[in-house]
N, C-alpha and C positions, 0 to 999 in steps of 0.2 A: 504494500500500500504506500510505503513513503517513496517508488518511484513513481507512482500513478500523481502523490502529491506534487512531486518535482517536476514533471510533466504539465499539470494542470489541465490535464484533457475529459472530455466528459467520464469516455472511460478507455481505459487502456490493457488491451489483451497482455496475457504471459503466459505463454507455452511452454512445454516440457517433452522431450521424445522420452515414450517409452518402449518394452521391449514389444517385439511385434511387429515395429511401424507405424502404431498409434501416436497420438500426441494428447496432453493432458490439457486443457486451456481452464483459465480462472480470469474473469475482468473484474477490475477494479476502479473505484471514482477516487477522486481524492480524500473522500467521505470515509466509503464503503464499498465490499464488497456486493455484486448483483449477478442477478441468477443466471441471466444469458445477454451475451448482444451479438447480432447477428452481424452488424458494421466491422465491430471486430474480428469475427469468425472468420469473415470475407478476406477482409484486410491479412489477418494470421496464415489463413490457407494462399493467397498471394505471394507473401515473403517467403513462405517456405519455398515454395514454386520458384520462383526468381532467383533467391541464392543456393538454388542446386538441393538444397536439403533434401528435397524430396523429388522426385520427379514427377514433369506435370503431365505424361501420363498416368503418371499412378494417385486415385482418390485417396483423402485426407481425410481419417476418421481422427474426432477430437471426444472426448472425455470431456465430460463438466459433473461439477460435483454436486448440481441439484434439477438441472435441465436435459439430463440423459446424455446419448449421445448423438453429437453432429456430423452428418457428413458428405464433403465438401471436392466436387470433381468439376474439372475443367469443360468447359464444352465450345470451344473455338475459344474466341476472346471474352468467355462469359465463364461465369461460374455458380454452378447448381447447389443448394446446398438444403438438405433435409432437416425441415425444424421438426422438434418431439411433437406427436399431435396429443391432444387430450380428450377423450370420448364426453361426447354431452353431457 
């Protein structure tokens, strides 16, 4: 949380690889911690893309610790990404 402070951005992703090829995301405000943002998702699955992490063939499944999990595949210059749904 104290880089999310230093930042000052509404909210600011932190990822984690784990074993597998997953990744773990947590967003933070300068505040608090919150449950999902999809901006960041977006943005998270992007960078990993662009500096090789990952390749952008291969889908980005992320981890959240109360929003199940997301996940995030490239589709030309767009990116699709699966939010948890919740039955009526």
């Amino acid at each position: 949380q104290a880089v999310a402070v230093e930042n000052n951005l509404a909210e600011t992703a932190f990822v984690e690889a784990r074993s597998g090829g997953d990744w773990n995301i947590r967003w933070f405000t300068p505040t608090t911690e919150v449950a999902l943002c999809g901006h960041a998702t977006l943005a998270s699955a992007h960078a990993l893309w662009e500096t090789g992490r990952v390749p952008r063939s291969s889908p980005i499944t992320f981890h959240t610790r109360t929003a199940g999990t997301l996940r995030c595949e490239a589709t030309g210059p767009w990116i699709k990404m699966d939010f948890p749904a919740q039955p009526p």
